[in-house]
Every structure is written in structure tokens, then in C-alpha cells.
C-alpha positions as a Python dict, from the first residue, in 0.01 Angstrom:
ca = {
    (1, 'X'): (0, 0, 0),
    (2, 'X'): (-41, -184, -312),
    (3, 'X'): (283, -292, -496),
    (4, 'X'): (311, -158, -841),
    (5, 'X'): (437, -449, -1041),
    (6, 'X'): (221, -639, -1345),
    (7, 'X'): (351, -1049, -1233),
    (8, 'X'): (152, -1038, -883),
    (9, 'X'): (-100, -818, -709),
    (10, 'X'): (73, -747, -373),
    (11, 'X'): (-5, -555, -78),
    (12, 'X'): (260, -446, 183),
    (13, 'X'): (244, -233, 527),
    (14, 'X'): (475, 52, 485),
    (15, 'X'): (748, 28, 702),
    (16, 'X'): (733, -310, 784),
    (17, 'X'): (973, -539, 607),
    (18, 'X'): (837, -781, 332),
    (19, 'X'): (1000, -1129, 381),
    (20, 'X'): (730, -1329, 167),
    (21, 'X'): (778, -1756, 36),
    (22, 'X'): (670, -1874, -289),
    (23, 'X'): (372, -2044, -159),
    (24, 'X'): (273, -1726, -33),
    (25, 'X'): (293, -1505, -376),
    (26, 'X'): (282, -1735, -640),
    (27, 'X'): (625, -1612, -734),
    (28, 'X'): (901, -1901, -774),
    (29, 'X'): (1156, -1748, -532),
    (30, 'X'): (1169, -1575, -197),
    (31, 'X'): (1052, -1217, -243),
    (32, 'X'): (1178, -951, 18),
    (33, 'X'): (1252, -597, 82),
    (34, 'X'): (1436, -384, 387),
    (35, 'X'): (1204, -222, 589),
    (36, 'X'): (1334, 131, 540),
    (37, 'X'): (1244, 81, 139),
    (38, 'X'): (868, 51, 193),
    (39, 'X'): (844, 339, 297),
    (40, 'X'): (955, 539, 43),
    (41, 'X'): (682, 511, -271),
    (42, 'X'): (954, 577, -559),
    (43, 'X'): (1183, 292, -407),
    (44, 'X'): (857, 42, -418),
    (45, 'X'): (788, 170, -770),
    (46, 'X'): (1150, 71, -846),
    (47, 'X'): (1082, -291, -671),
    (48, 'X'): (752, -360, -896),
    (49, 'X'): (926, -241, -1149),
    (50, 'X'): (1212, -491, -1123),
    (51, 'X'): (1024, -746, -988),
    (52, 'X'): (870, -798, -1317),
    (53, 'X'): (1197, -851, -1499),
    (54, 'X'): (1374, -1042, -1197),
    (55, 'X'): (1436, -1378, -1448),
    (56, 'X'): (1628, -1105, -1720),
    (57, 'X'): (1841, -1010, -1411),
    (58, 'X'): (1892, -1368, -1372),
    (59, 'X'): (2003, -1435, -1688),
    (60, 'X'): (2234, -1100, -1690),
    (61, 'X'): (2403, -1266, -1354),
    (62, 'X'): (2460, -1633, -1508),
    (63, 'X'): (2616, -1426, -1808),
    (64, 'X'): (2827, -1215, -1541),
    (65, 'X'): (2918, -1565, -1400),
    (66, 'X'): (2966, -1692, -1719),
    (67, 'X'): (3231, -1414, -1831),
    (68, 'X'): (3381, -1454, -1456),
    (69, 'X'): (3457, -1807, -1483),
    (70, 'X'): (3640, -1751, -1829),
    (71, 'X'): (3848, -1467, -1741),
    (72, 'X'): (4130, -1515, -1478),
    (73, 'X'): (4160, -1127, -1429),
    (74, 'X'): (3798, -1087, -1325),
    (75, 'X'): (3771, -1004, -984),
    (76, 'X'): (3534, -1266, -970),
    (77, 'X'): (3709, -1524, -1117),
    (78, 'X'): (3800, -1736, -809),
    (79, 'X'): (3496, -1678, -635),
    (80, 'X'): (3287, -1819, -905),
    (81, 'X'): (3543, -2096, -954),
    (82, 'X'): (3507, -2240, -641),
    (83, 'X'): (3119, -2234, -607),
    (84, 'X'): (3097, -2435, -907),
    (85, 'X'): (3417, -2650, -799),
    (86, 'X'): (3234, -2729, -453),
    (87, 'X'): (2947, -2826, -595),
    (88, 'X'): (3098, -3050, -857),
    (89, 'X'): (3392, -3169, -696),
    (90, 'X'): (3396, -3161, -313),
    (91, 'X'): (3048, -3277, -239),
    (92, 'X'): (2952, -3667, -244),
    (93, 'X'): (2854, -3803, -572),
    (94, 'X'): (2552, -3892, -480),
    (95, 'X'): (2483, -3503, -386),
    (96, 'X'): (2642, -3384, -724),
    (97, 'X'): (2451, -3615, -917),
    (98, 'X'): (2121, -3448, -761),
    (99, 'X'): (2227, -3105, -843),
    (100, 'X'): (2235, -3212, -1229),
    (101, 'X'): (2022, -3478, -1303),
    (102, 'X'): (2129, -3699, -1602),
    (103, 'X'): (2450, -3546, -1641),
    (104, 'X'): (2755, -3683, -1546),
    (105, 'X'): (2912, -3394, -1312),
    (106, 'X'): (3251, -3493, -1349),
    (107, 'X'): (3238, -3442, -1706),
    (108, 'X'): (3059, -3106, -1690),
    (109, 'X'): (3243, -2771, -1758),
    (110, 'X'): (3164, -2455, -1481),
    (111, 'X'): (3037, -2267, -1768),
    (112, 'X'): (2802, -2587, -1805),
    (113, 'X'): (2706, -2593, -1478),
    (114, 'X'): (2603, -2207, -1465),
    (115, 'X'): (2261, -2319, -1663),
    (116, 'X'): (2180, -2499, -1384),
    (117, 'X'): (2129, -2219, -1147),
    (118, 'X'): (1793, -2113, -1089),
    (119, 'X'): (1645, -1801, -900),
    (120, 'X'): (1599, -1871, -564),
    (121, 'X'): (1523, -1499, -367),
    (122, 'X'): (1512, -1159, -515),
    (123, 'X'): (1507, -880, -286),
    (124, 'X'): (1568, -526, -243),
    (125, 'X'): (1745, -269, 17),
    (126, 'X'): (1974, -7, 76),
    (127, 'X'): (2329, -121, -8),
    (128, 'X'): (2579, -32, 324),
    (129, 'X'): (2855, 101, 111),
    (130, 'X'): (2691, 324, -118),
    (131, 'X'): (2341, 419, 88),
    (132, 'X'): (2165, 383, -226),
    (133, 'X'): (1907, 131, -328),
    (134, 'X'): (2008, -199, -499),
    (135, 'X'): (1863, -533, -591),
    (136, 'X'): (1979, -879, -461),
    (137, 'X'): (1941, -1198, -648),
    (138, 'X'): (2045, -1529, -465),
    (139, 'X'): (2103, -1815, -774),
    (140, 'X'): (2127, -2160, -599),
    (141, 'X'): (2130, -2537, -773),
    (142, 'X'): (1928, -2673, -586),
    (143, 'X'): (1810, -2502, -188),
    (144, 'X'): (1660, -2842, -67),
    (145, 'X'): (2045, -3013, -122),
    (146, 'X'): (2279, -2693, -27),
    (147, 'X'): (2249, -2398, 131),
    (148, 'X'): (2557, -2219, -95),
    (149, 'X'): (2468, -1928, -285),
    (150, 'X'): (2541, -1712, -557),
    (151, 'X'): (2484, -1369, -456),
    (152, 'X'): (2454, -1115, -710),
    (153, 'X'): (2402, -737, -640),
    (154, 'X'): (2254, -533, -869),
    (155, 'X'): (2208, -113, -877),
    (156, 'X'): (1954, 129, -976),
    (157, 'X'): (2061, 33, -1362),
    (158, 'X'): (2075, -312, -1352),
    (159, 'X'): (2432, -288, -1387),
    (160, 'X'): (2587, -560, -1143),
    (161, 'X'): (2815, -387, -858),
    (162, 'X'): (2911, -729, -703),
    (163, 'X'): (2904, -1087, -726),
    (164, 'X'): (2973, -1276, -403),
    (165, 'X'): (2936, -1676, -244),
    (166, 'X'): (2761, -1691, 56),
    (167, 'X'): (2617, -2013, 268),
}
């Protein structure tokens, strides 16, 4: 089957999971989907579709995580407070200084260091709790100097149902 989506041309067996690298798309992030989602044509319509506006999901999540940080009542306030305190705070400064080159990361704010995230997977599959399709975007510094993650779910309307930290 052939992947409707304008950014790549893209065949996939349905079926049969799609776990694909950027070397192997052209795309600059991990690209997969569940197995039980390429099977079903409207779901991969839904992917394409997606797929070509993965970088405005992006940029909804660092505005979640944005809105997060500066709100103590969110309930993602202190998971998106400690991601960002890890990775400025609690790893060696030689390791910080890598994740934001010429900055100083002691003097940089979270919100700061929220434009330094950068797509690193987008995927799709059928969310456990609700049995219903959603959209997973993984929003890392820097994948060659941590494996920590932002994990940001997202649902049939691109609203965002959940924003987690995982390693």
C-alpha cells in the first residue's frame, strides 16, 4: 500500500508494523506506526495526513510545554519541570553545554530551553486507554547525548491528551 501523505512517497505492507530511520525516508525523525493501524486504510489516511503537519504538532507540544512550565496547577507542571531541570542542572557541564551550544545553561530559563527541542520520532497507534487512534511525538535535545524524552500524545484532533517524560 502506498501511504497517502504529500512530504514522502512511502510504501508499507499492511499489517506489518512500520518502524522506519531518517536515513531511510528522508524524513528528520523516526517514523513509525502499530501494526494493527496499517491495516485499516482510513487510519493510514489519518497518518499521511498528519505526517505532513508533524513539525505544527511540534510546535503545538513546545507551546503545551511552554504553558506547563508556567502554570503550577497544570498537571504537567512538575513533569515538565524536571525534564528541563535534569537537563540543565543535574547533568555535567560539559553535557549541558552540548545540549545548547553558545548559551550559558545556567543562565537559561525552562521556557528558554523548550526552543531547543527538536522532533525526534512521530508515530502512530491505538492509545490503551481509550482504543482509539492517536499520534505520538517524542521531542528530545539532543538523542546522540541523552536518551530522555518528551513524550507528547496527541488524538484524532490534534488536541494533546497527555504529556509525559520517558528515558
Amino acid at each position: 500500500m502506498k501511504l497517502n501523505c504529500k512530504r514522502i512517497d512511502f510504501t508499507y505492507a499492511p499489517g506489518e508494523e512500520i518502524f522506519t530511520f531518517p536515513e531511510d525516508t528522508g524524513l528528520p525523525f523516526i517514523f513509525d506506526v502499530e501494526e494493527k493501524l496499517t491495516s485499516n486504510s482510513a487510519a493510514m489516511d489519518v497518518v499521511g495526513d498528519m505526517l505532513d503537519v508533524a513539525e505544527e504538532l511540534a510546535n503545538k507540544a513546545k507551546d503545551a510545554i511552554k504553558a506547563a512550565l508556567a502554570d503550577e496547577n497544570s498537571a504537567y507542571h512538575d513533569i515538565v519541570t524536571y525534564f528541563m531541570q535534569f537537563h540543565r542542572d543535574e547533568v555535567d557541564p560539559d553535557t549541558a553545554a552540548a545540549l545548547f551550544p553558545g548559551m550559558d545553561p545556567a543562565k537559561l530559563f525552562y521556557a528558554e530551553m523548550v526552543d531547543y527541542l527538536k522532533l525526534n520520532r512521530f508515530g502512530s497507534c491505538v492509545d490503551g486507554e481509550t482504543d482509539q487512534q492517536a499520534f505520538i511525538l517524542d521531542l528530545s535535545f539532543n538523542p546522540e547525548i541523552t536518551d530522555e524524552l518528551m513524550v507528547i500524545y496527541f488524538d484524532l484532533n490534534k488536541e494533546i491528551f497527555c504529556i509525559t517524560h520517558e528515558s
